[in-house]
C-alpha positions in Angstrom: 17.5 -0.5 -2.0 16.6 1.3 0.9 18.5 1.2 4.1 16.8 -0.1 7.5 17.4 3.0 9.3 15.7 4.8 6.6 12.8 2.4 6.2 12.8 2.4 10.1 11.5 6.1 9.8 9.0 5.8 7.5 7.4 2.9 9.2 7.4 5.0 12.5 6.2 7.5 11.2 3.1 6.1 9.3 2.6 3.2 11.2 1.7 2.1 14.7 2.6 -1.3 16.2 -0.3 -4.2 15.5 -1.0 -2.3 12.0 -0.3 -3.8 8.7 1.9 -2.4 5.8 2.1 -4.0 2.2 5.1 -3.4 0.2 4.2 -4.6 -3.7 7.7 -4.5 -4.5 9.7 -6.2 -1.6 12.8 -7.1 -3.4 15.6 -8.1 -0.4 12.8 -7.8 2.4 14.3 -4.6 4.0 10.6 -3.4 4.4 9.6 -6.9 5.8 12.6 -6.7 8.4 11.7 -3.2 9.9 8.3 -4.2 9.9 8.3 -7.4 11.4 11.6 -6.2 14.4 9.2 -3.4 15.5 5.5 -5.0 15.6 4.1 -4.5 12.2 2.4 -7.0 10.2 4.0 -7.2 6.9 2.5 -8.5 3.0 5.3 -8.4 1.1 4.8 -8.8 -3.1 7.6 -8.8 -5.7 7.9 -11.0 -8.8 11.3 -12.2 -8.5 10.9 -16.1 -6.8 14.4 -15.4 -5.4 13.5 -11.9 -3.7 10.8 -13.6 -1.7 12.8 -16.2 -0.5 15.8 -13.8 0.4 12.9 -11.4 1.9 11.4 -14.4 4.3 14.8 -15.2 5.3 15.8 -12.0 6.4 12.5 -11.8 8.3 12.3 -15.1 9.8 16.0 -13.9 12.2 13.4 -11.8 13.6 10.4 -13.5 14.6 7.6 -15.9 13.1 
């Protein structure tokens, strides 16, 4: 797991607000959060039916 304030870095760093990042493993969605709280559009991919639903949770406290 990676920590928010960690993925919040990369994300900033790569990214720009309006763009779209695809994480192909999502597991708990901390990619998803960061993503979605700063602007980003966000794919998020795991294989683990419970990740997902943990992952849209996470994201859906913070916007559509």
């Amino acid at each position: 797991g990676q920590s928010e304030s960690g993925m919040f870095d990369i994300v900033n760093r790569f990214t720009y607000p309006g763009q779209l990042v695809c994480d192909p493993f999502c597991g708990g969605g901390t990619t998803g959060v960061v993503c979605v709280s700063t602007g980003r559009n966000f794919i998020g991919i795991d294989c683990d039916e419970a990740a997902i639903e943990t992952s849209k949770k996470r994201m859906s406290e913070y916007g559509d």
